[in-house]
N, C-alpha and C positions, 0 to 999 in steps of 0.2 A: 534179489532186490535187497538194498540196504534197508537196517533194520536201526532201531534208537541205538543198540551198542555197535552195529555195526557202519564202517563207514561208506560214503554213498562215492561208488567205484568209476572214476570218469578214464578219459584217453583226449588226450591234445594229437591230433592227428590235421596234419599242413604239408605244402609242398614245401621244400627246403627254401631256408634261406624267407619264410614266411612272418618269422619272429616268435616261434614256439617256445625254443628254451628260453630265449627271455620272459616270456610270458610265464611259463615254467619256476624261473627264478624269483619271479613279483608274488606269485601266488604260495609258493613255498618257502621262501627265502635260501634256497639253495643259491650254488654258484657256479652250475655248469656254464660250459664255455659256451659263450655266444660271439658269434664273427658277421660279417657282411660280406657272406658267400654261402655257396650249396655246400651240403656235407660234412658238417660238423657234427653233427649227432648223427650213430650210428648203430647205435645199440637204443634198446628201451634206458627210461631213468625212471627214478619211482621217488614220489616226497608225497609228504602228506600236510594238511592245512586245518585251518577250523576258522568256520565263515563266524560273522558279526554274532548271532543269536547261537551259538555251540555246535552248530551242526560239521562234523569230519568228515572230512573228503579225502582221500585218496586219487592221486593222479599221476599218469602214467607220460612223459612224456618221446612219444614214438617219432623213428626214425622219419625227417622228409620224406615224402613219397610223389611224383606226380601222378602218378596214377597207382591202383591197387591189381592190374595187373602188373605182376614185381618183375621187375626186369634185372636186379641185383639183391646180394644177401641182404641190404639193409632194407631196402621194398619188401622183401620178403617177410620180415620181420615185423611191418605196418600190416601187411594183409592179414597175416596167420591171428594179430591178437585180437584186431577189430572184427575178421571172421569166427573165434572162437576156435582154432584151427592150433594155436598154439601149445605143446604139454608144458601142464602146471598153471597153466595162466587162463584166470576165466574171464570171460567175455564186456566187457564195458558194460556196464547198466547206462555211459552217457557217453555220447562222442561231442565234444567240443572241439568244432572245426574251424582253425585258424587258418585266414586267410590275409593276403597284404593286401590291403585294401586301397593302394597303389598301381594295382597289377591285378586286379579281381578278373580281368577276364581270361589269365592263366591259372587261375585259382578253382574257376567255378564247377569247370570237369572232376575235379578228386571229390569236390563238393556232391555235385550230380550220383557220382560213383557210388560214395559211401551211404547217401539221403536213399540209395534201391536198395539197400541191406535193411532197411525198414528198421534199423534203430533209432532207442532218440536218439536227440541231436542236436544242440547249440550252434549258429555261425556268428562266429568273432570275428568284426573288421577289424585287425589288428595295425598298427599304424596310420591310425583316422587322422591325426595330427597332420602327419606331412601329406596325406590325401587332400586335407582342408587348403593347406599352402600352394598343394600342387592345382587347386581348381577343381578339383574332381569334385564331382554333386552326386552324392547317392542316395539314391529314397529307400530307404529304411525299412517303411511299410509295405511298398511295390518289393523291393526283393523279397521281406517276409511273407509275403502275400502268394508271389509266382513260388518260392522254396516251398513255403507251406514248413516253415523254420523259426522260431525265435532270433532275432537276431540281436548283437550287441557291440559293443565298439569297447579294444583299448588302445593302449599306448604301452606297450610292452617295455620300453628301456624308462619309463617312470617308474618311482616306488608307488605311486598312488595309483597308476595307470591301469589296472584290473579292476577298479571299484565297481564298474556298471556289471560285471561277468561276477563277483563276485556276490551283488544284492541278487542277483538272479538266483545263481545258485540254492543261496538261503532258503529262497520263499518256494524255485518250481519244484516240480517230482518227475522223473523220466517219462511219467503218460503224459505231463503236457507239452510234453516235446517232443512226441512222437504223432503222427500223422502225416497225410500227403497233401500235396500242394493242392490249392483250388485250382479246380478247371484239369489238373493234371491226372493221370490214372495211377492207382493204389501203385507203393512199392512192389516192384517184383521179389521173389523169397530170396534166401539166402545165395540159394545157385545161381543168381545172376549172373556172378562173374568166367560163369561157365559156357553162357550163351552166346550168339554167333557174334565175336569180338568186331570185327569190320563195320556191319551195320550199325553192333550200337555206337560205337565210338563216332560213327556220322552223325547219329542220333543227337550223342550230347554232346557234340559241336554244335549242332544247328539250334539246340535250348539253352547253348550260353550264350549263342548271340541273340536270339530272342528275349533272353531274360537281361542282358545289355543294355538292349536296344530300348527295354519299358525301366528300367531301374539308375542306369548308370547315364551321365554326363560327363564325357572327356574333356578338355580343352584341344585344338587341335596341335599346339604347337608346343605340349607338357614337356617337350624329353628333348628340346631345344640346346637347352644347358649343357646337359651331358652329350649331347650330340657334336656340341661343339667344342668340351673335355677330350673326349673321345678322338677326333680330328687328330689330337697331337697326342694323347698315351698307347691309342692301337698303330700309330701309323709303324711302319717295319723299319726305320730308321731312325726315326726322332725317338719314336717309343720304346726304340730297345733301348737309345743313349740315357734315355730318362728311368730307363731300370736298372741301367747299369751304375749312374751317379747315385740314384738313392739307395743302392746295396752299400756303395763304396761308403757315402758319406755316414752310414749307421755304422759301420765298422771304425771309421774316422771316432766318431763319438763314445765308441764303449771304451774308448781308450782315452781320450781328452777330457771328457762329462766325468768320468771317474774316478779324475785323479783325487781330487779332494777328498771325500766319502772315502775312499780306499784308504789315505795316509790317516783318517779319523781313526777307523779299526785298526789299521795297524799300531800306532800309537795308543791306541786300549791295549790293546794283546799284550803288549810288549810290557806296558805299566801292569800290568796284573802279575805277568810271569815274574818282573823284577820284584815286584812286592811279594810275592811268596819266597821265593829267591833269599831277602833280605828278613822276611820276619819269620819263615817256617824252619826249624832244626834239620839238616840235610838228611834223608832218608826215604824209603820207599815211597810214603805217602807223598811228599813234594817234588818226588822225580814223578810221578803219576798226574798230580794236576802240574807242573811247568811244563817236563816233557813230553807226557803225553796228549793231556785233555787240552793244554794251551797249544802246542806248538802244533800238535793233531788238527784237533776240530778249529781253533782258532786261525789255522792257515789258512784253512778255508773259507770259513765265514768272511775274511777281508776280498771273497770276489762277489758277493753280496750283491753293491753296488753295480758292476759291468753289467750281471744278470739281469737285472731289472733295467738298466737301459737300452740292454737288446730285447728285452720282452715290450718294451715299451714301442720302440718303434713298430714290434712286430704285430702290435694288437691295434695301433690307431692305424697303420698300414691294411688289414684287416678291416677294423667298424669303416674308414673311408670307401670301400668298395673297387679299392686297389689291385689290390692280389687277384683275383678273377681277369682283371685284364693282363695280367703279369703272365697268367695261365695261356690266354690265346697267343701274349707272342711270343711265348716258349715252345708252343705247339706244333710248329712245324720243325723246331729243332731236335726236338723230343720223338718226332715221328720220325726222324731221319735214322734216330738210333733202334727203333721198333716199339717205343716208348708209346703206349695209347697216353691221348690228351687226356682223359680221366686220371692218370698217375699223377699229375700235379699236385692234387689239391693235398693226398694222403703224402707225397714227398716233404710237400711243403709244411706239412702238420710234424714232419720227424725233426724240422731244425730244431721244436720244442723239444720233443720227446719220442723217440722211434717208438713203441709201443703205441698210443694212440695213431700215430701214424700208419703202422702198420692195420692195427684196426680200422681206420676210416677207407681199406682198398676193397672193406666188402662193397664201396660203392660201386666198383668195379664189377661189371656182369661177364666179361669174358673169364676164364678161370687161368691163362697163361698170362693173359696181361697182366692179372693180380699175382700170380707167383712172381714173376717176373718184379715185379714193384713192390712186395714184402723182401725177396731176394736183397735189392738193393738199397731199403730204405735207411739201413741203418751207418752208409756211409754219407748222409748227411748228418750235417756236422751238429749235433743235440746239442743244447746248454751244460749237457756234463760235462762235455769237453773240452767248454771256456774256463775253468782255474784251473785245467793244463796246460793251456794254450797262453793264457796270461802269465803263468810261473815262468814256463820255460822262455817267451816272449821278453820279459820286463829283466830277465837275467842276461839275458845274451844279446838280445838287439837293442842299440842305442833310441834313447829316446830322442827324437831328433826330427827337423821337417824337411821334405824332398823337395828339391823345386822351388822352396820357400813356400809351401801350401801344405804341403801331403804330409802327416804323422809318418813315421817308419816303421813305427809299432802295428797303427791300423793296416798301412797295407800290408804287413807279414801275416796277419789275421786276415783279412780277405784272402789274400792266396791260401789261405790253409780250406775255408770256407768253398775255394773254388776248385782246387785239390780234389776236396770230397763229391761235388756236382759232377766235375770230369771224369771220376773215377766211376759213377755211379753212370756217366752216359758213355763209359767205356766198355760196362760191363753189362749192361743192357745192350748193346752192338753186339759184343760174342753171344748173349741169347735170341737173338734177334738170327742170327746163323743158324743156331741147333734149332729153332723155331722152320728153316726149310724156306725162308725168305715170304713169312707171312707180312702183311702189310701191317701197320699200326691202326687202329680204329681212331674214326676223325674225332675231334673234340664239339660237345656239343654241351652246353653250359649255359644257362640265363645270366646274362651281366646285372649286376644289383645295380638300382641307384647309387650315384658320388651320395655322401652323406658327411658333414662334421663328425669326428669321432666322440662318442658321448665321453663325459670325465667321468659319469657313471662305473660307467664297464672299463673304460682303462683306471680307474682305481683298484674297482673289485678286480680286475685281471692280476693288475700290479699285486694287489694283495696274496692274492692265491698263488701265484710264485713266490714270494718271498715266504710265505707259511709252508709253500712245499719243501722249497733250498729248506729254510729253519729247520724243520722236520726231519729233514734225511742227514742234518748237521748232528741234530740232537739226539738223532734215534742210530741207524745203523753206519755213518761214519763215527761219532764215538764209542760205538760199542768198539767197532774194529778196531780203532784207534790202542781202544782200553786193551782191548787183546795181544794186538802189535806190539805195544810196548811191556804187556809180560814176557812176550818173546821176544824180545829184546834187552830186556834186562835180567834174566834168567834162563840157565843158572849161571852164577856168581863164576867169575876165570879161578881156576888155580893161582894158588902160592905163586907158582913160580912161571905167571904166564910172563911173555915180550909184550905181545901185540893186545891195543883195544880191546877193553872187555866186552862189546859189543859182539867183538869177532869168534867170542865165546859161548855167545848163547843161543839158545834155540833159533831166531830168525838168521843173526850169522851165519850158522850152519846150512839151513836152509837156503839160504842168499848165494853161499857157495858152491851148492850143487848146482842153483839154476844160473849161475856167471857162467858157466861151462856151456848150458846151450845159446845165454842171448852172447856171449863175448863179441864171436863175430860181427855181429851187428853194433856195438859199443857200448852193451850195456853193463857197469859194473854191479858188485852185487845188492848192492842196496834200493839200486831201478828192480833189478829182476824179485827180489822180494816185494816193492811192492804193486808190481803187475798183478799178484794174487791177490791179496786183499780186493785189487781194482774190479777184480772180475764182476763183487756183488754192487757196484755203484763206480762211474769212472773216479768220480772228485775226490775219492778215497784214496786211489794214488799219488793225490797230494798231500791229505795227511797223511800218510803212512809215510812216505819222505821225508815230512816234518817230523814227524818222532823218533822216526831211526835217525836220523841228521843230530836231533836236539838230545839224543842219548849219546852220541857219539863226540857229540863237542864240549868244549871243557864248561866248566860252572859260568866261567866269563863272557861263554858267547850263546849261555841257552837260549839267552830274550833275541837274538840276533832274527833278520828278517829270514828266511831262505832263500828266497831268489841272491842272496849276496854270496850266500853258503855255495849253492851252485854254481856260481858265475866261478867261482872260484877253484873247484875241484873239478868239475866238468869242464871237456873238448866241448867247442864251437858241434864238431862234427855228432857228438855223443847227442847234443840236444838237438839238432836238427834230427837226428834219426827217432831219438822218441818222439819228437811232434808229427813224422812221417808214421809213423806206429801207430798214434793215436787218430790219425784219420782213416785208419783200415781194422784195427783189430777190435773184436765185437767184445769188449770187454763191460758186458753187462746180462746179468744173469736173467731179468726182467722180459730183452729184449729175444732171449731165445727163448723162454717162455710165451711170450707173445708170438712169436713164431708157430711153434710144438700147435699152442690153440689155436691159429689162423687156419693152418694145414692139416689138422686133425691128424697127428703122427710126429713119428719122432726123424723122419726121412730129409725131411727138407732144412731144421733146423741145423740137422748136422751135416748136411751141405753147406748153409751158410756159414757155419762156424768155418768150417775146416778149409775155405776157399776165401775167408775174409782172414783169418791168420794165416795164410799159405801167403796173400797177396801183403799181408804187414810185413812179415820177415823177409818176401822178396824185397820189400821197398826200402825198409829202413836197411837192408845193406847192402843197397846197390848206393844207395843216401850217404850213409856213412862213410865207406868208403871212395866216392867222388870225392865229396868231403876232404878226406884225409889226403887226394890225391894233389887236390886244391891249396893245399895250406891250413884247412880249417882243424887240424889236430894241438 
């Protein structure tokens, strides 16, 4: 039991998609991700708060669960800590049970579930607001009365929206919120969840609708609206076109929306680099900030903008309640390849970032279908690999409209985008063989309410990518950067060298050895250098381009952009084969990390590795080569 120094230990425990991390976010001022679908939170989170009168709480928030018997590692994770089951993690002193108080009568069984573990216990209607809009009438006292519960109401995506949960807090103590309902019989102990599964779960079916039937008022005709949404986003023909135009026209946009914002930063970089250029005495230190740190981390920083306007679409795509349907009509195309319908949701979390993606397939309860969906998450196409895709894109393909509609730019980006999907439902078909021709498990998902996407959360979204991009700009792409360019500019050529001093120094050297393995493919040695660096982050093989480039060019053209630099010494053919490369090769150290931990061993990531490079170097020189066959040399 929490003591005056010690703080008083709660657990936010809901079905997914219930509004727990936001709830989570109001009460701690954290910024975990919140979406408008199941399965975003996968792991526990931990923050801490301090209510109105000083009292510290600690709160835990746990993975969705519909029920606490676990049917996936992340279920798994909600039973063990709220059971005490957990090592290292002791047992809630309070369970604050958030339910969407939209949908209470999917809610009420995990409610039921966790109310026989005879803990306290708090029930949060959490989105009372659009319950009120939707007609819904809940009596308040009758539910707290049949629970035999505290109950309290927020509004999760307000900043003020916990105030009712929070004066509780302050004033109860876990014994007043422990007790059994009137009229009902005492909790059963802790092993309930041990007992004969089938009957109870009759049991509390047949006391949610009982407790319904005295507490709740529906409307009859509430889910009209999306009923009639629905008609045209799930139908199999309308609905795919209408998936299909909203991928293309985002891809449209990260290239048109951009431009401006883009020529701002470049136009800084360039003014910066020129003025050290013009005011610093030429030597180490101003080859270090023009060449390196400017032409380095500054190359980068101008894809800033694209970044956030494809997280943009991706996050009000998401708060609308979109993506969940995007899941069912993918589903049967996904099953064709042996893909379970559960892979969506973790696929579709990798466009951001394959690691959390990879993490979100503990939703996934079969353990093939989850290798099978970590195997391939990583050739979807992450944000790291849009300022390669824009470099190489903005140098070599015309900016120009198709049709008199269509950007050239966006649709060379959607192809690369769908490049990665196909690859990804190609290489799921060959495991889908070694699998012995098991079937796909069917898709089974609660569709969220249509909602307006809050400005709320696509700010804080907004924001937390661009602090992320910042962060990886200022932390480990400049370190690199700063490294790259000592191996590059050292040591100093002979008296009596010909060629480039560049071609003299430790990266040259380096660069030289590995021209010999990527040649065939088209790479000369200044790609193949900085492939490596790439490894620990992709967007670093743009800077490291940019600094070997800006050491290698004369004083006149250090401020120069690179995309011109390239357009200029690079084959047509050379850049298609790196953009072919960058859709297959796992060039991130994070992501086989994430792996190694998913699979507990070192077996599967180096499967991945060595089968997502084996399929880059096929590709880019079967690439290159057409390529050159074609004219493009």
């Amino acid at each position: 039991m929490s003591t005056a120094a010690s703080p008083l230990h709660i657990a936010l425990l809901g079905n997914p998609n219930c509004g727990k991390t936001a709830l989570f976010n109001v009460l701690t001022g954290a910024r975990q991700k919140v979406a408008n679908y199941a399965g975003v939170t996968v792991e526990r989170k931990e923050g801490l708060f301090t209510t109105a009168s000083g009292r510290r709480v600690r709160v835990l928030d746990l993975p969705g669960a519909y029920s606490l018997h676990a049917q996936s590692l992340d279920e798994a994770v909600t039973r063990d800590v709220v059971t005490g089951r957990r090592p290292g993690e002791a047992m809630p002193e309070l369970l604050v049970c958030v339910t969407d108080a939209t949908h209470l009568r999917l809610n009420l069984r995990l409610v039921l579930e966790a109310r026989d573990l005879g803990l306290p216990m708090v029930l949060v209607l959490n989105m009372s607001d659009m319950a009120q809009q939707q007609g819904i009438q809940i009596d308040r006292e009758v539910l707290a009365r049949e629970l035999g519960l505290p109950v309290v109401t927020t509004v999760g995506v307000r900043a003020d929206g916990a105030r009712e949960l929070l004066q509780w807090l302050d004033t109860a103590t876990p014994q007043a919120a422990r007790g059994a309902a009137v009229g009902t019989q005492a909790p059963p102990p802790v092993n309930a969840l041990e007992e004969d599964r089938p009957q109870r779960v009759q049991q509390l079916h047949q006391e949610v609708r009982r407790i319904m039937g005295l507490a709740v008022r529906e409307p009859a005709l509430r889910l009209q609206r999306d009923d009639r949404i629905d008609a045209v986003v799930l139908h199999p023909l309308w609905g795919t076109l209408l998936l299909a135009v909203t991928l293309f026209l985002m891809f449209q946009a990260v290239f048109s929306w951009a431009e401006v914002p883009m020529g701002w930063i470049e136009g800084a970089t360039a003014a910066v680099a020129e003025w050290l250029n013009a005011h610093m005495a030429e030597g180490p230190l101003r080859s270090l900030l023009a060449d390196g740190v400017i032409a380095g981390a500054g190359g980068v920083l101008v894809f800033l903008p694209q970044i956030l306007i494809l997280f943009f679409f991706i996050l009000a795509l998401e708060e609308s309640g979109y993506l969940p349907r995007a899941a069912f009509l993918l589903d049967r195309v996904m099953g064709t390849v042996g893909l379970s319908g559960r892979s969506f949701i973790p696929l579709l979390s990798s466009f951001a970032c394959a690691v959390p993606g990879i993490m979100a397939t503990r939703s996934i309860p079969d353990w093939r279908d989850r290798l099978v969906t970590i195997l391939i998450a990583p050739l979807m196409t992450c944000s790291a690999r849009l300022p390669v895709y824009a470099l190489l894109i903005a140098a070599f393909i015309p900016d120009r409209t198709v049709a008199g509609l269509f950007n050239l730019q966006g649709l060379v980006l959607f192809a690369l985008y769908l490049g990665g999907i196909v690859s990804a439902m190609a290489v799921a078909a060959v495991a889908r063989l070694a699998r012995r021709g098991d079937g796909a498990t069917p898709l089974l998902m609660e569709l969220p309410a249509y909602r307006w996407p809050s400005v709320r959360n696509l700010a804080l979204g907004l924001w937390e990518r661009a602090g992320i991009f910042l962060r990886r700009v200022g932390g480990i792409i400049l370190l690199v950067t700063i490294l790259l360019w000592f191996l590059s500019s050292y040591p100093a050529p002979p008296a009596d060298a010909t060629g480039p001093a560049i071609e003299y120094s430790f990266a040259g050297r380096i660069g030289a050895a590995l021209e010999v393995i990527f040649a065939p493919i088209g790479f000369n040695w200044q790609i193949s250098i900085a492939l490596v660096p790439g490894m620990a982050a992709r967007e670093v093989a743009v800077s490291a381009l940019g600094t070997v480039y800006a050491i290698a060019a004369s004083a006149d053209d250090t401020a120069a952009q690179l995309a011109p630099m390239l357009a200029a010494q690079w084959s047509l053919a050379t850049a298609l084969s790196l953009l072919v490369w960058f859709i297959f090769a796992p060039q991130c150290v994070s992501t086989i990390a994430a792996v190694r931990r998913e699979t507990n061993g070192w077996r599967w990531p180096l499967v991945m590795t060595g089968y997502l490079f084996a399929l880059a170097y096929a590709a880019s020189f079967i690439t290159y080569r057409v390529a050159l066959a074609l004219g493009g040399g």
